[in-house]
Residue frames as qw, qx, qy, qz and C-alpha x, y, z in Angstrom:
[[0.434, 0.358, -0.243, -0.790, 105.55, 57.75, 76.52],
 [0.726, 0.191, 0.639, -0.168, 102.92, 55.18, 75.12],
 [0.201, 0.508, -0.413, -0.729, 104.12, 54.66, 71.90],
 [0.821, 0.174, 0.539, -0.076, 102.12, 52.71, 68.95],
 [0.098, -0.567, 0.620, 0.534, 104.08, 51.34, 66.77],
 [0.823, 0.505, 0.181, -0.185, 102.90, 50.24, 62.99],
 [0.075, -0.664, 0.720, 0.188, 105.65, 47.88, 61.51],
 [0.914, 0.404, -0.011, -0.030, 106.69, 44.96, 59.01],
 [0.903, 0.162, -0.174, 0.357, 109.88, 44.12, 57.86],
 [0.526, 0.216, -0.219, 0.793, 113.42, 45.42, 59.52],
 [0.110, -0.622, 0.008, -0.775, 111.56, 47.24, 62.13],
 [0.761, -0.517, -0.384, 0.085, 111.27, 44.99, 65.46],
 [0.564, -0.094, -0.330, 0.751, 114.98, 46.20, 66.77],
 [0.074, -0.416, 0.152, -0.893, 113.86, 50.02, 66.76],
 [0.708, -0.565, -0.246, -0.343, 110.99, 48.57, 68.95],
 [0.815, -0.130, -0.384, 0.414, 113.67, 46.90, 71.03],
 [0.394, 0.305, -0.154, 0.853, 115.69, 49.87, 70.90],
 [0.533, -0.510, -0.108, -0.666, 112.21, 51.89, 72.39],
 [0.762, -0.591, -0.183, -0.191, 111.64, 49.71, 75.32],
 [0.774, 0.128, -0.280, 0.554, 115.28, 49.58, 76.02],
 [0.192, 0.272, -0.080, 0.940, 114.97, 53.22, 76.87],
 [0.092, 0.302, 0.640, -0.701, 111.69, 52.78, 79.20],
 [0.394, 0.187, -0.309, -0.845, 109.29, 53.62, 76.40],
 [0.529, 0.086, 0.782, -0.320, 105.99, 51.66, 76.29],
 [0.302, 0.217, -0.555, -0.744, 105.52, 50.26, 72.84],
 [0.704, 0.165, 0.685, -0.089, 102.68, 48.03, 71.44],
 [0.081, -0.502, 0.548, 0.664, 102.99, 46.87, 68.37],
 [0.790, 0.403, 0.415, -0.202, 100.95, 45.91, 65.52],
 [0.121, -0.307, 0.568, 0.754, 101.63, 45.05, 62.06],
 [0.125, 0.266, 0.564, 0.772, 97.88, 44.97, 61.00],
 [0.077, -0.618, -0.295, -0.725, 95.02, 46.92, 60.07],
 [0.198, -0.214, -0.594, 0.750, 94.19, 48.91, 62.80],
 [0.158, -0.743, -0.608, -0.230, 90.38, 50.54, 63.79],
 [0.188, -0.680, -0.024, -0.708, 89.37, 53.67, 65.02],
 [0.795, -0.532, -0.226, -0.183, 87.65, 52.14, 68.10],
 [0.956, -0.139, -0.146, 0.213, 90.68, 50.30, 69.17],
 [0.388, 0.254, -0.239, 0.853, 93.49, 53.54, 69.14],
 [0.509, -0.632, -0.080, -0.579, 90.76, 55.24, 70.91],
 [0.890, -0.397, -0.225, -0.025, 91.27, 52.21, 73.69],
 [0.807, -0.257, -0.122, 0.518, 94.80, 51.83, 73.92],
 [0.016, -0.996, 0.064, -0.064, 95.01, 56.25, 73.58],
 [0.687, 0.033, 0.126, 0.715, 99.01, 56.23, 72.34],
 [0.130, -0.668, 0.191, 0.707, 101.00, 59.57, 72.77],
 [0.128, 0.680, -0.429, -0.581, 102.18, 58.88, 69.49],
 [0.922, 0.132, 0.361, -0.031, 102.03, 56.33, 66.72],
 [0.161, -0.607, 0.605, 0.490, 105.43, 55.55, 64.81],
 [0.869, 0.452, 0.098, -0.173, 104.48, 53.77, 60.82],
 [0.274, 0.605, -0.696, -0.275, 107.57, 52.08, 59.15],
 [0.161, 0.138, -0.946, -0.246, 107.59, 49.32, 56.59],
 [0.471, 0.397, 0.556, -0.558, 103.54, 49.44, 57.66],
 [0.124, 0.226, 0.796, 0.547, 101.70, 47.41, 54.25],
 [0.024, -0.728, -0.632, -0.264, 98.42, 49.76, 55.15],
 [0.009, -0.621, -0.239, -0.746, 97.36, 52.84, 55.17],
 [0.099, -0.292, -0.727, 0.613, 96.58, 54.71, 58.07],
 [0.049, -0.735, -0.608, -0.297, 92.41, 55.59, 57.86],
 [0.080, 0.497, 0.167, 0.848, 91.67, 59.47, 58.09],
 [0.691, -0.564, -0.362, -0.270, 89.87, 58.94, 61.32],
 [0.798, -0.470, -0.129, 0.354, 92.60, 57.81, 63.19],
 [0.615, -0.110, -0.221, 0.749, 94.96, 61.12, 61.92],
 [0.246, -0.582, -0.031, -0.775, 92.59, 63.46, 62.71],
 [0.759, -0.516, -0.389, 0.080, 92.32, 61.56, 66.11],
 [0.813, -0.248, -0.175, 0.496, 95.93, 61.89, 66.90],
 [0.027, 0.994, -0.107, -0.024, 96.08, 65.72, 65.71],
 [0.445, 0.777, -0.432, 0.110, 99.67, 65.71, 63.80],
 [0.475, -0.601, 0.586, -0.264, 101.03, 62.60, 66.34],
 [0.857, -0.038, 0.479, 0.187, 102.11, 60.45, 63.95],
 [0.008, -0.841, 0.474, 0.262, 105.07, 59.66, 61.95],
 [0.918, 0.385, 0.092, 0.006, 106.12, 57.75, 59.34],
 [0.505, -0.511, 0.558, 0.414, 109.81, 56.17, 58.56],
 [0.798, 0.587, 0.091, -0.103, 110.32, 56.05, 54.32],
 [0.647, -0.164, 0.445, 0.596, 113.76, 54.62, 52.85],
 [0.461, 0.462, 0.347, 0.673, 114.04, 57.85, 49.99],
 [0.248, -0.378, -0.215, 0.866, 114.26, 61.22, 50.01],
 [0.219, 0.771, 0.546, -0.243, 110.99, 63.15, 50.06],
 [0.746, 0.271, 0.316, -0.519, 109.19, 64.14, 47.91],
 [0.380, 0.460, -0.761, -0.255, 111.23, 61.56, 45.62],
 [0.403, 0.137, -0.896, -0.124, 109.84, 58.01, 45.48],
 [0.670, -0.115, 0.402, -0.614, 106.64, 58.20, 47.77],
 [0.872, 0.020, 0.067, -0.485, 105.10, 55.03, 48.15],
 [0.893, -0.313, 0.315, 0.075, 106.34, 51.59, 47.12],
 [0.818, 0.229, 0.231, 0.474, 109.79, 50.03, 46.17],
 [0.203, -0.914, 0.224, 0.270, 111.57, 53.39, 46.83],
 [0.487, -0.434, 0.608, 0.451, 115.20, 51.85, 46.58],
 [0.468, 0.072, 0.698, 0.537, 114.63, 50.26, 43.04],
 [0.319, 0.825, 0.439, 0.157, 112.95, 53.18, 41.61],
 [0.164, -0.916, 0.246, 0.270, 115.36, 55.65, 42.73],
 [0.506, -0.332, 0.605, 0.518, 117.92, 53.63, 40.78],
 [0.527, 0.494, 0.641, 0.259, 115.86, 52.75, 37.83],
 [0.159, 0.904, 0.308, 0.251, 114.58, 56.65, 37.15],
 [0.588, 0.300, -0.046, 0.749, 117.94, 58.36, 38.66],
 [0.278, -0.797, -0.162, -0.511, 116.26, 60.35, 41.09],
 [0.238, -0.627, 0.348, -0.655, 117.70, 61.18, 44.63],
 [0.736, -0.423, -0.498, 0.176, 118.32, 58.59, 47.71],
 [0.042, 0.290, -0.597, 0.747, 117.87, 58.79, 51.14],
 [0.368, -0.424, -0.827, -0.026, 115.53, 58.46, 53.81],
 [0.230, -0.410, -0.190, -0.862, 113.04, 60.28, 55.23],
 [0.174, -0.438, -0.784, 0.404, 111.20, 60.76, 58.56],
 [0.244, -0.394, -0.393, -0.794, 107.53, 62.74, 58.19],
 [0.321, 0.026, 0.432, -0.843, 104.60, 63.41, 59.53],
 [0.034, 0.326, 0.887, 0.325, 101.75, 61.37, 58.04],
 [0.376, 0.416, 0.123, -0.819, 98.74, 63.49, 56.76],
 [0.713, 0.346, 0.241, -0.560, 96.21, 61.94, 54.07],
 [0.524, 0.690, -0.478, -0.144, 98.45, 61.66, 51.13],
 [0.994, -0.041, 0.012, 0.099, 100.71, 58.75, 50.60],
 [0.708, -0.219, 0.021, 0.671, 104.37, 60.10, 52.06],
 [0.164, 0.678, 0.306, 0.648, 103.29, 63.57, 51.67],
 [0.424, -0.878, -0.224, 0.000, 103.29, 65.05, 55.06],
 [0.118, -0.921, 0.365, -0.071, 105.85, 67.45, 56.62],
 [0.743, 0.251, -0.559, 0.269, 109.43, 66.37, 56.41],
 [0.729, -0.666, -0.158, 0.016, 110.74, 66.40, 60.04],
 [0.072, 0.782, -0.571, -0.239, 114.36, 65.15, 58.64],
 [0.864, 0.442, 0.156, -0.182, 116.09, 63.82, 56.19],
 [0.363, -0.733, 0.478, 0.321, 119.10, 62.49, 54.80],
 [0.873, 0.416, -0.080, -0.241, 120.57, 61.81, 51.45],
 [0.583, -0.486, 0.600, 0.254, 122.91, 58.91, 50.58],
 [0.576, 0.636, -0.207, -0.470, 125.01, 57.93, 47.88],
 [0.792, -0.229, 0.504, 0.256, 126.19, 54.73, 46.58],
 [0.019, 0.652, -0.574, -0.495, 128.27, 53.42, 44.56],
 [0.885, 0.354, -0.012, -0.302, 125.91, 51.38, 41.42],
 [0.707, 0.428, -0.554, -0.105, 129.08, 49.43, 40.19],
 [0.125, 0.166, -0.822, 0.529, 129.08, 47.72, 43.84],
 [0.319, -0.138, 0.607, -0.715, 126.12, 47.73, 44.91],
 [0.114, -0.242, -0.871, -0.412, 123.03, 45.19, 44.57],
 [0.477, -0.537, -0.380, -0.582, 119.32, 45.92, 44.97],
 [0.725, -0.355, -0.571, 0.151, 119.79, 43.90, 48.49],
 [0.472, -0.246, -0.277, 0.800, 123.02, 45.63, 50.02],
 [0.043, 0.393, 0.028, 0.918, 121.29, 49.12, 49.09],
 [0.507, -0.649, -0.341, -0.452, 118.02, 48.62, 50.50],
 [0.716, -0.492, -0.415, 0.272, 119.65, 46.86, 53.75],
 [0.372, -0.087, -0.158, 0.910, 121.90, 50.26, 53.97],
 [0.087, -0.486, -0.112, -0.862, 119.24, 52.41, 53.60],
 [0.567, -0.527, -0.561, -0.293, 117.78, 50.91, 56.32],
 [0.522, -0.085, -0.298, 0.795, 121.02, 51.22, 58.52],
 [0.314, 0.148, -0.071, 0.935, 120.67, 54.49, 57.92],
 [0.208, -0.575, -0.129, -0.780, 117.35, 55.54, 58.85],
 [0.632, -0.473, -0.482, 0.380, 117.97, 53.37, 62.53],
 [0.345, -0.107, -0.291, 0.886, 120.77, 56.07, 63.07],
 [0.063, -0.350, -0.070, -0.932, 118.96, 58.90, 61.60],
 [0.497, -0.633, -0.325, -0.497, 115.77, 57.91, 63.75],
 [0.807, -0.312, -0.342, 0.367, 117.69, 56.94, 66.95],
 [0.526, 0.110, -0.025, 0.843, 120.01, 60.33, 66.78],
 [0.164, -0.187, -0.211, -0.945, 117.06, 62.34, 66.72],
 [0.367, -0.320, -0.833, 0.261, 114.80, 60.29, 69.11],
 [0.398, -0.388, -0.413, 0.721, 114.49, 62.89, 71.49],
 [0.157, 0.422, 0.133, -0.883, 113.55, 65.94, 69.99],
 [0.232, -0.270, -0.809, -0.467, 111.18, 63.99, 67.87],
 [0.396, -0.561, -0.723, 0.082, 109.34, 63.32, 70.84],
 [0.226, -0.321, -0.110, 0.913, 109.97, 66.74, 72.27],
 [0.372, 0.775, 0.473, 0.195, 108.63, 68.11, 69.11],
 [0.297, -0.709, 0.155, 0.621, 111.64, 70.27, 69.02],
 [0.334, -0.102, 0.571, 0.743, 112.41, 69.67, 65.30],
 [0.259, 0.408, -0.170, -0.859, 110.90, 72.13, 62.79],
 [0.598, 0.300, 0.691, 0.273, 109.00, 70.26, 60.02],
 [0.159, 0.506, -0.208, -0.822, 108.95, 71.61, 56.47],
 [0.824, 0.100, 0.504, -0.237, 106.95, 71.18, 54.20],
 [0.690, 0.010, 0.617, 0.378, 107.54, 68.85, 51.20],
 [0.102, 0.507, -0.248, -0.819, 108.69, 70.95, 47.94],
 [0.806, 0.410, 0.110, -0.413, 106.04, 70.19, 44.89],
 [0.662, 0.464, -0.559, -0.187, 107.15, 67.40, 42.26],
 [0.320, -0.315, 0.865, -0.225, 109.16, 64.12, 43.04],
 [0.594, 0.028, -0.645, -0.480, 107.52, 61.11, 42.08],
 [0.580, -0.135, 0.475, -0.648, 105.29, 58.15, 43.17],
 [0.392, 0.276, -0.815, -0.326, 105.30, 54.64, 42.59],
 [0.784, -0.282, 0.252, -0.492, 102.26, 51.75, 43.69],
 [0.580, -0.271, 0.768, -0.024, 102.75, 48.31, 44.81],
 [0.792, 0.370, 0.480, -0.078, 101.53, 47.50, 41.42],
 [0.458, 0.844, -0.254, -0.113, 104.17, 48.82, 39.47],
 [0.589, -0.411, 0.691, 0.075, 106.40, 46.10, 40.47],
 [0.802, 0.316, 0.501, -0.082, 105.29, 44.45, 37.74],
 [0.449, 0.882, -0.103, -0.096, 107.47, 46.79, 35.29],
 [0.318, 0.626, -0.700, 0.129, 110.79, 45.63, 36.30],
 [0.887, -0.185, 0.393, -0.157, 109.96, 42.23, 37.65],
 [0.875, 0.430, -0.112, 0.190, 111.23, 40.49, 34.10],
 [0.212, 0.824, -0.415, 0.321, 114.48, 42.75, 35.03],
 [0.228, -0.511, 0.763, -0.323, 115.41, 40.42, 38.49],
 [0.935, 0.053, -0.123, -0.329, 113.56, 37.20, 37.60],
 [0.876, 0.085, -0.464, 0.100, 116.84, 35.31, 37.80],
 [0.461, 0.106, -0.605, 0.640, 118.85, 36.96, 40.56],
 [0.338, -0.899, -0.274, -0.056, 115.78, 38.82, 42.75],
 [0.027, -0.991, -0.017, -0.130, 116.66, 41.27, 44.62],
 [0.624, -0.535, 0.287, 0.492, 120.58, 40.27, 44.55],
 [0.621, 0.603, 0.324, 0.382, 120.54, 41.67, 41.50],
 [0.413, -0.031, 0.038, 0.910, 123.72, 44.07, 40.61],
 [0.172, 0.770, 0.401, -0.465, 121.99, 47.45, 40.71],
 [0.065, -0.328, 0.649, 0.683, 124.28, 47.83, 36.86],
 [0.066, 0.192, 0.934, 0.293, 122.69, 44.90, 35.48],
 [0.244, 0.651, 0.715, -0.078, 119.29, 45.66, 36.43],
 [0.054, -0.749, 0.040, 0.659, 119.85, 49.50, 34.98],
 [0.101, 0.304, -0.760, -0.565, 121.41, 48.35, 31.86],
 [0.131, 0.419, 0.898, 0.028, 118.39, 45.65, 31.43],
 [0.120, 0.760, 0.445, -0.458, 115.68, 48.81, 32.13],
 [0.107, 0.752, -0.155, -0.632, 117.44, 51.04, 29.64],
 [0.288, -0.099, 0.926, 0.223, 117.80, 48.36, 27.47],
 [0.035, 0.473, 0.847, 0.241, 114.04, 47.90, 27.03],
 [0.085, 0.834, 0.370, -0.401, 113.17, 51.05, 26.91],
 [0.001, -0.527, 0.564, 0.636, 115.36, 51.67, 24.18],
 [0.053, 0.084, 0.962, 0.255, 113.31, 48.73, 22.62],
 [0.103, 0.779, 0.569, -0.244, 109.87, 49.95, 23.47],
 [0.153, 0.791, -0.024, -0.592, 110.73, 53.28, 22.44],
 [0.021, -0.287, 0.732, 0.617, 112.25, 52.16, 18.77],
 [0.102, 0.318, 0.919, 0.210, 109.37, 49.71, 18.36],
 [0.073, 0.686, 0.389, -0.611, 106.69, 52.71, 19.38],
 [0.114, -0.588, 0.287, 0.747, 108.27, 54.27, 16.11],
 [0.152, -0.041, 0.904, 0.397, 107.19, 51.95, 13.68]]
């Protein structure tokens, strides 16, 4: 199978892992053109930790033949910074393999798995780097009847939330001195902190 593969950070080994198993990947990690998937005519295109969009052209090309890897559990935390929003707002981890359809981490789920830590141990780092762990296995275990197209998809159930690369900017002040080794307590207590402030000062 010709597989392109749209990727960025923590995502070279699954490539590895793919050609390891006879699978022809190529890989990009930017923008891609209409023209140019047209050329190199991939079975399938795989998107994780991909910083762009994929243009509407190219998934109405591939008719439903791409898939997308997301560190949270759909429809919880679409888009960016997953991990530290799922802590911040108490919503649901895990990780999620889709379909990709217009929307931003809105397409069919494929499967999915939630995990749970444990916040008075963990830090912003060690979650994210486990959530990644976990969607190797989950995408590696399940390899096969991906590509098959044996697994059902369903779709995603209404609500959940959605955060953009520009909301970073809300809980930046919150890791400023330890980035992202910050205790995933500390930065919680900070967040609820100042929203207890914002919300007292609102009152006035």
């Amino acid at each position: 199978m010709k597989i392109l593969f749209l990727g960025g950070n923590k995502t070279r080994s699954l490539v590895d892992w793919l050609e390891k198993r006879g699978e022809i990947v190529i890989y990009k990690e930017s923008k891609i053109t209409l023209d140019w998937v047209r050329e190199i005519k991939p079975d399938i295109i795989i998107s994780y930790n991909y910083k762009f969009l994929i243009p509407k052209e190219i998934i109405e090309l591939m008719k439903g033949k791409i898939i997308n890897l997301h560190i949270s559990y759909l429809p919880w935390n679409k888009g960016a910074h997953p991990n530290v929003w799922s802590f911040l707002e108490d919503t649901p981890k895990g990780v999620s393999i889709h379909y990709v359809d217009e929307g931003i981490d809105t397409g069919p789920i494929i499967i999915q798995k939630e995990i749970f830590f444990d916040e008075n141990k963990e830090t912003l780092r060690s979650s994210y780097n486990k959530l990644h762990e976990e969607i190797h296995m989950l995408f590696k275990e399940n390899w096969e009847n991906i590509k098959k197209g044996d697994l059902k998809p369903k779709e995603q159930p209404p609500g959940g939330s959605i955060h953009y690369k520009r909301d970073f900017k809300i809980f930046k002040p919150f890791i400023r001195e330890k980035g992202w080794d910050t205790p995933i307590k500390e930065l919680k207590e900070k967040f609820m902190k100042a929203k207890a402030i914002f919300k007292n000062y609102g009152r006035l």
